[in-house]
N, CA, C and O atoms as a printed pandas DataFrame, in Angstrom:
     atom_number atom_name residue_name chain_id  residue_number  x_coord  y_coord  z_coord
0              1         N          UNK        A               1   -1.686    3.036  -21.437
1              2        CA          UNK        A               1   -2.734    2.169  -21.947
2              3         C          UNK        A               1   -2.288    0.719  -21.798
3              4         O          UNK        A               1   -1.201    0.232  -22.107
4              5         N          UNK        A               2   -3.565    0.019  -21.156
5              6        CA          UNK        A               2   -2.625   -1.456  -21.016
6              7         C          UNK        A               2   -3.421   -2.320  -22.484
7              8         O          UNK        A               2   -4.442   -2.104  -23.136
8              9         N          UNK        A               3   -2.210   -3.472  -22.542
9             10        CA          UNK        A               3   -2.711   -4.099  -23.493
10            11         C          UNK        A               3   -3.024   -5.557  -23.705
11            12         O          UNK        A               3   -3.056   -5.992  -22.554
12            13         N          UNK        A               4   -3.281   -6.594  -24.549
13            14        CA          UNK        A               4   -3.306   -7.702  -23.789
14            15         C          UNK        A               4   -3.755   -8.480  -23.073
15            16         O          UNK        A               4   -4.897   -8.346  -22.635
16            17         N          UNK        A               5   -2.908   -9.600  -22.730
17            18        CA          UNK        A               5   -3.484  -10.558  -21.892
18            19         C          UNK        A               5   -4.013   -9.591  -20.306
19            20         O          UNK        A               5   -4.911  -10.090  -19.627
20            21         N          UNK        A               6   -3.460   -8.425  -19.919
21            22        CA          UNK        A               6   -3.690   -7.905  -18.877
22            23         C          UNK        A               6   -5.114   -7.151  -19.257
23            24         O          UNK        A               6   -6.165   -7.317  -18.638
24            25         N          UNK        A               7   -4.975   -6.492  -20.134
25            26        CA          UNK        A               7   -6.470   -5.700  -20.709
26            27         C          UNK        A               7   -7.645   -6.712  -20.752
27            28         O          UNK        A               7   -8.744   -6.190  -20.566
28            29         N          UNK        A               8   -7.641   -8.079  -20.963
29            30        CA          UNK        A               8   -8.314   -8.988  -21.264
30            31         C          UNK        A               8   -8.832   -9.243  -19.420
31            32         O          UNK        A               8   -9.972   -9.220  -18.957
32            33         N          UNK        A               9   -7.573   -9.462  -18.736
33            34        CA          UNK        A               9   -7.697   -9.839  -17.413
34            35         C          UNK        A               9   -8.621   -8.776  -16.724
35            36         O          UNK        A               9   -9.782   -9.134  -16.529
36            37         N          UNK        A              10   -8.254   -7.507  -16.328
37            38        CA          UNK        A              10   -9.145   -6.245  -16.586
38            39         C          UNK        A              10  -10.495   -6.291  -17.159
39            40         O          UNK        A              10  -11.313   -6.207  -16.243
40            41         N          UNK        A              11  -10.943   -6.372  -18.078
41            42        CA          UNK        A              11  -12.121   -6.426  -18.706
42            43         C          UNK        A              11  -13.479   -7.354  -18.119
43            44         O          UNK        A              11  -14.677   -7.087  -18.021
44            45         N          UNK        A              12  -12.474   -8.838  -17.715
45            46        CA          UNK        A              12  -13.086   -9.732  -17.123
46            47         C          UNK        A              12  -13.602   -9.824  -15.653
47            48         O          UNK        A              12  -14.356  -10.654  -15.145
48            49         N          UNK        A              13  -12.873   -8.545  -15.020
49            50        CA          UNK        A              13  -12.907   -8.137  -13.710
50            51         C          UNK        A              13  -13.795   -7.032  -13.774
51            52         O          UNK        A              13  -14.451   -6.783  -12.763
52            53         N          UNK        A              14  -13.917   -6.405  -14.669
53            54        CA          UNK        A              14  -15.227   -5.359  -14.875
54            55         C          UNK        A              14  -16.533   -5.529  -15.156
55            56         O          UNK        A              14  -17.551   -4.893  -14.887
56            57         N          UNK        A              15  -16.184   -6.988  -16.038
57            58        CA          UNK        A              15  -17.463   -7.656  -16.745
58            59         C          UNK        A              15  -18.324   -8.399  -15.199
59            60         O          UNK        A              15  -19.530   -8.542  -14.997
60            61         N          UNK        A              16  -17.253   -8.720  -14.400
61            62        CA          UNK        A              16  -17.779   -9.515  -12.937
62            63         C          UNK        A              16  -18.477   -8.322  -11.823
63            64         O          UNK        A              16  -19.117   -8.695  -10.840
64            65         N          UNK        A              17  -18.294   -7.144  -12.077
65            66        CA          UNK        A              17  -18.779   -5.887  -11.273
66            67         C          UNK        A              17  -20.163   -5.459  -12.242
67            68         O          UNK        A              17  -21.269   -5.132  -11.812
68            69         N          UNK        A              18  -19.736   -5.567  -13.666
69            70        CA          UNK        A              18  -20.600   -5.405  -14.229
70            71         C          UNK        A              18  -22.468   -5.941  -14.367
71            72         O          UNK        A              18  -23.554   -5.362  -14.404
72            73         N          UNK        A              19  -22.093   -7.010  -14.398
73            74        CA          UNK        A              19  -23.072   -8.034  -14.396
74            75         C          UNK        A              19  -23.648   -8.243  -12.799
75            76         O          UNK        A              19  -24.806   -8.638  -12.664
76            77         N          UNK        A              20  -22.847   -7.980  -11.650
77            78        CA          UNK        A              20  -23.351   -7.667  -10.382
78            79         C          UNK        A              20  -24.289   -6.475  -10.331
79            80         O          UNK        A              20  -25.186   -6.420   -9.489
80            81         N          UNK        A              21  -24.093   -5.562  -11.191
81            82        CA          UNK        A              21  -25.070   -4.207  -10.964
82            83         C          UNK        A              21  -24.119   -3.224  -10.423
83            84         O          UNK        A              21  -24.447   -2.182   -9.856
84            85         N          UNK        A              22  -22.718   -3.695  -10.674
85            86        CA          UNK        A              22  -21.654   -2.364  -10.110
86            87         C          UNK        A              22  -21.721   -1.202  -11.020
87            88         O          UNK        A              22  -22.427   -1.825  -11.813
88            89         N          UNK        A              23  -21.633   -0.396  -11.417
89            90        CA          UNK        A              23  -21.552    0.376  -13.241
90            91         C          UNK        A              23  -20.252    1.511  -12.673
91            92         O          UNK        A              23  -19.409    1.851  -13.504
92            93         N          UNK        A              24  -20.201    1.821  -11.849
93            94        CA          UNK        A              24  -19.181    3.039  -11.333
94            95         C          UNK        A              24  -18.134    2.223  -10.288
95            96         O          UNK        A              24  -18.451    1.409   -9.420
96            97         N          UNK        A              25  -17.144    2.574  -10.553
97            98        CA          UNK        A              25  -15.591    1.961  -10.082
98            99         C          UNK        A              25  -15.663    3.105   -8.276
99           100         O          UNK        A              25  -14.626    2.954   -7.629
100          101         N          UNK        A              26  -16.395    3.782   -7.801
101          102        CA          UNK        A              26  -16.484    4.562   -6.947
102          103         C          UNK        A              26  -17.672    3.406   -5.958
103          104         O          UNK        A              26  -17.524    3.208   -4.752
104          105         N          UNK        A              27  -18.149    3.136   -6.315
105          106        CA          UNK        A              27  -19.648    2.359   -5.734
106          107         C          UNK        A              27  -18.472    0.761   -5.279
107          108         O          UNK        A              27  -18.858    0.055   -4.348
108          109         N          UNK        A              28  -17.331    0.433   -5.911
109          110        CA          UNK        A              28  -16.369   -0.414   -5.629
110          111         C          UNK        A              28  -15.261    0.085   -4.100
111          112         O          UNK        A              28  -14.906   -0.519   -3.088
112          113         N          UNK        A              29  -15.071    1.189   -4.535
113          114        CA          UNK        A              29  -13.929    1.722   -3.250
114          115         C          UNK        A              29  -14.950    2.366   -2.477
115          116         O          UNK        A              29  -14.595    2.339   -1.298
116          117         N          UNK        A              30  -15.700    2.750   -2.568
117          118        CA          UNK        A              30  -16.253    3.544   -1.137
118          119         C          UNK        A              30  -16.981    2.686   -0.186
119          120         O          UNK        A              30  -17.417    3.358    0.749
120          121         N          UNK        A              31  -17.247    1.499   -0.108
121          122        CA          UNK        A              31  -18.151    0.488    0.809
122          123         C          UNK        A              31  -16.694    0.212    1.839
123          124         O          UNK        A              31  -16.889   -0.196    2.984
124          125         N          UNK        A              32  -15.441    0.430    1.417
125          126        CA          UNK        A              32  -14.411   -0.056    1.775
126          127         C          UNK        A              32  -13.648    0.803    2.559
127          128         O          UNK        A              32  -13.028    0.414    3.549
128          129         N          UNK        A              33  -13.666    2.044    2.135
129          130        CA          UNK        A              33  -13.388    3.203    2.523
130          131         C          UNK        A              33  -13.484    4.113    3.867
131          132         O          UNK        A              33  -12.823    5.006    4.398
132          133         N          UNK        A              34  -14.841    3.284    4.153
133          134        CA          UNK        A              34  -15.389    3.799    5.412
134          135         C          UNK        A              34  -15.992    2.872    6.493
135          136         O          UNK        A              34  -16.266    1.718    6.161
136          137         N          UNK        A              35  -16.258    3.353    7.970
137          138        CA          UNK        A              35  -16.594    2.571    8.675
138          139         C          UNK        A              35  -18.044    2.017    8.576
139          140         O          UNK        A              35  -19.024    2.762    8.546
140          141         N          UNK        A              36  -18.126    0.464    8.519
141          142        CA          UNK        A              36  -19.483    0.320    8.841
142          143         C          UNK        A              36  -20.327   -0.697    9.767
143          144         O          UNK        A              36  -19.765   -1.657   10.294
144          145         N          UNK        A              37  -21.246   -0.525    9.883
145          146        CA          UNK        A              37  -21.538   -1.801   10.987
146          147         C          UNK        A              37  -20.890   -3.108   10.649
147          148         O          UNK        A              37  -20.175   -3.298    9.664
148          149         N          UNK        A              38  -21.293   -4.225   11.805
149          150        CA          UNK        A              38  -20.476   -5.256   11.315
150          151         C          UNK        A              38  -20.918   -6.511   10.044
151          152         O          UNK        A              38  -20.460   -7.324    9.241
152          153         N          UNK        A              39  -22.655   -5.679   10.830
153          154        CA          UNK        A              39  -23.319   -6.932    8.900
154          155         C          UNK        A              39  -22.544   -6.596    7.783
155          156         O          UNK        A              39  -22.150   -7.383    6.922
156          157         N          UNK        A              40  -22.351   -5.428    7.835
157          158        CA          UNK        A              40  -22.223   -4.759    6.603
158          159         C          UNK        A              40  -20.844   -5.447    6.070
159          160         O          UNK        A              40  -20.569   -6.032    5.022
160          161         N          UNK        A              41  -20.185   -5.166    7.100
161          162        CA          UNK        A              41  -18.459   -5.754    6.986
162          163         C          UNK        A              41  -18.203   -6.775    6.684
163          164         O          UNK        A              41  -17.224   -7.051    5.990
164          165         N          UNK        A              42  -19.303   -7.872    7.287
165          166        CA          UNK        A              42  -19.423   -9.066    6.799
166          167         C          UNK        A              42  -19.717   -9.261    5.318
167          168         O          UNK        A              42  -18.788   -9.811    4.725
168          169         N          UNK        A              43  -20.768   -8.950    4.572
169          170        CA          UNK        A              43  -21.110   -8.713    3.413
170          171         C          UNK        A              43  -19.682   -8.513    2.483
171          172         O          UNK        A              43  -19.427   -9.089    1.425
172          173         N          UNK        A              44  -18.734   -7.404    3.293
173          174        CA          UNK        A              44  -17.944   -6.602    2.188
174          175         C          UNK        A              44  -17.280   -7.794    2.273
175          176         O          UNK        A              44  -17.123   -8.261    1.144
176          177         N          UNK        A              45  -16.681   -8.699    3.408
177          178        CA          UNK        A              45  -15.402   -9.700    3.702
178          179         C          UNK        A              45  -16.258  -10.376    2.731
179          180         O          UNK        A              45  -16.158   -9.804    1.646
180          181         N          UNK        A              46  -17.172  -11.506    2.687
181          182        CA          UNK        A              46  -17.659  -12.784    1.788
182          183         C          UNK        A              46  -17.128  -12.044    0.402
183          184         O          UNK        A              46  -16.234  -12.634   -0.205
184          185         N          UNK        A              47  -17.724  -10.525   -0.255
185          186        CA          UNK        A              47  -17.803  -10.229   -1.374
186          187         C          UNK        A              47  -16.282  -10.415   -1.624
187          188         O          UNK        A              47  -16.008  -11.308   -2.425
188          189         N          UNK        A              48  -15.227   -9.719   -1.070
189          190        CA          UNK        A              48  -14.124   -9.570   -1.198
190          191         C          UNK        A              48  -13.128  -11.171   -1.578
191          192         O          UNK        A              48  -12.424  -11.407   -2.560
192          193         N          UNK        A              49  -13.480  -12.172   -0.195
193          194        CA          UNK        A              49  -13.209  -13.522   -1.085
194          195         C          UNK        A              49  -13.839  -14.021   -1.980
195          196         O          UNK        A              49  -13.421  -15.122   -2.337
196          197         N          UNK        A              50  -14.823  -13.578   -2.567
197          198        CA          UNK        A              50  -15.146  -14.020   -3.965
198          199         C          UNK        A              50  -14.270  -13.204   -4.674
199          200         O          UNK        A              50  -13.403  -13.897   -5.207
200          201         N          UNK        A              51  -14.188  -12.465   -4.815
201          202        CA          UNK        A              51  -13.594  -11.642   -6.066
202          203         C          UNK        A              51  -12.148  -11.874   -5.793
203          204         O          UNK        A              51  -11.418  -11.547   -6.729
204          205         N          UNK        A              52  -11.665  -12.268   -4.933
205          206        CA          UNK        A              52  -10.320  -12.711   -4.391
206          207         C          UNK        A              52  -10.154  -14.350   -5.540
207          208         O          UNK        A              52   -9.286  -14.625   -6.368
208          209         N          UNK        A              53  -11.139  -14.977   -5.187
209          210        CA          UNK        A              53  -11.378  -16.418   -5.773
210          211         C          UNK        A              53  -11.107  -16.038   -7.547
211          212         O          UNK        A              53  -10.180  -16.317   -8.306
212          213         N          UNK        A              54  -12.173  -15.412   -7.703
213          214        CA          UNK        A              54  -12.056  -14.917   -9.283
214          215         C          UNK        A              54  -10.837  -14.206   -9.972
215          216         O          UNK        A              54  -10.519  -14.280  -11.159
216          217         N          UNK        A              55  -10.347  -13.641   -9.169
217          218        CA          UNK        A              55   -8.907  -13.585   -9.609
218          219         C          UNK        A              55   -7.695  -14.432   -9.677
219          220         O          UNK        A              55   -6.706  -14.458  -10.410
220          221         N          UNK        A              56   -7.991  -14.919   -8.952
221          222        CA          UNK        A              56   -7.209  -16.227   -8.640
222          223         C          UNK        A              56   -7.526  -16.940   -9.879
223          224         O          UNK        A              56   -6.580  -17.121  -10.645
224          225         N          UNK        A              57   -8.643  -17.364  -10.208
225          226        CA          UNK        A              57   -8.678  -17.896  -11.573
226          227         C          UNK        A              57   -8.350  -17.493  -12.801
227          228         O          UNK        A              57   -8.061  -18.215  -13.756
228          229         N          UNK        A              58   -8.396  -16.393  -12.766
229          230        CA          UNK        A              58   -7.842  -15.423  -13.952
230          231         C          UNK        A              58   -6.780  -15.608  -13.686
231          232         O          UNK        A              58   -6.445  -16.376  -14.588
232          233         N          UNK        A              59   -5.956  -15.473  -13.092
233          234        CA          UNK        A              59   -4.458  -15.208  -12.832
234          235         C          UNK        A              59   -3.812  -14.271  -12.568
235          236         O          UNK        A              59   -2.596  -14.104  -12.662
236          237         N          UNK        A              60   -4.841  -13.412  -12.118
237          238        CA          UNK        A              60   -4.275  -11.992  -11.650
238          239         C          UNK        A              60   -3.140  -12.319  -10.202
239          240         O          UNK        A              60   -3.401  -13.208   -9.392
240          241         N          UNK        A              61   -2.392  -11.787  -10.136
241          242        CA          UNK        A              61   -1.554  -11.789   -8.844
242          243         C          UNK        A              61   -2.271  -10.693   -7.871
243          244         O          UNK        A              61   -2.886   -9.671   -8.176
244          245         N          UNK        A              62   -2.010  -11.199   -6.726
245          246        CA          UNK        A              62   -2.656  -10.066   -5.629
246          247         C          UNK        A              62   -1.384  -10.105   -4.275
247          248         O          UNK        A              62   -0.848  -11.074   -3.739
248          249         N          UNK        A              63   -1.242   -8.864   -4.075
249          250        CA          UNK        A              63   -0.032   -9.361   -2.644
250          251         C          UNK        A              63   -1.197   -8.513   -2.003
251          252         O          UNK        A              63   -1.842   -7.520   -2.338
252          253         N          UNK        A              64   -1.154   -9.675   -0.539
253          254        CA          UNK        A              64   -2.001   -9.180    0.623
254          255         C          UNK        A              64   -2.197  -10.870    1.088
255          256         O          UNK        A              64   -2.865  -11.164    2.079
């Protein structure tokens, strides 16, 4: 169980999927998972540096 400033960090990253219309953590990994055209890819890349951005503000660490 995490707790904390990390649970807090977490929450805020759910609340950002949330409020997008994400509700299932599966509807997150499977756009990613598989091959798709290149609009599509495009879509996932923009989405991905946003949420890249938003972590970054939070302070989440990311290696990649």
């Amino acid at each position: 169980m995490i707790t904390g400033e990390l649970k807090n960090k977490v929450d805020r990253i759910w609340e950002m999927f949330w409020t997008g219309g994400i509700t299932n953590p599966l509807d997150v990994i499977e756009p990613i998972s598989y091959p798709h055209p290149q609009g599509i890819l495009t879509e996932i890349n923009a989405l991905e540096l946003e949420i890249m951005d938003e972590l970054k503000k939070l302070g989440v660490l990311i290696d990649g």
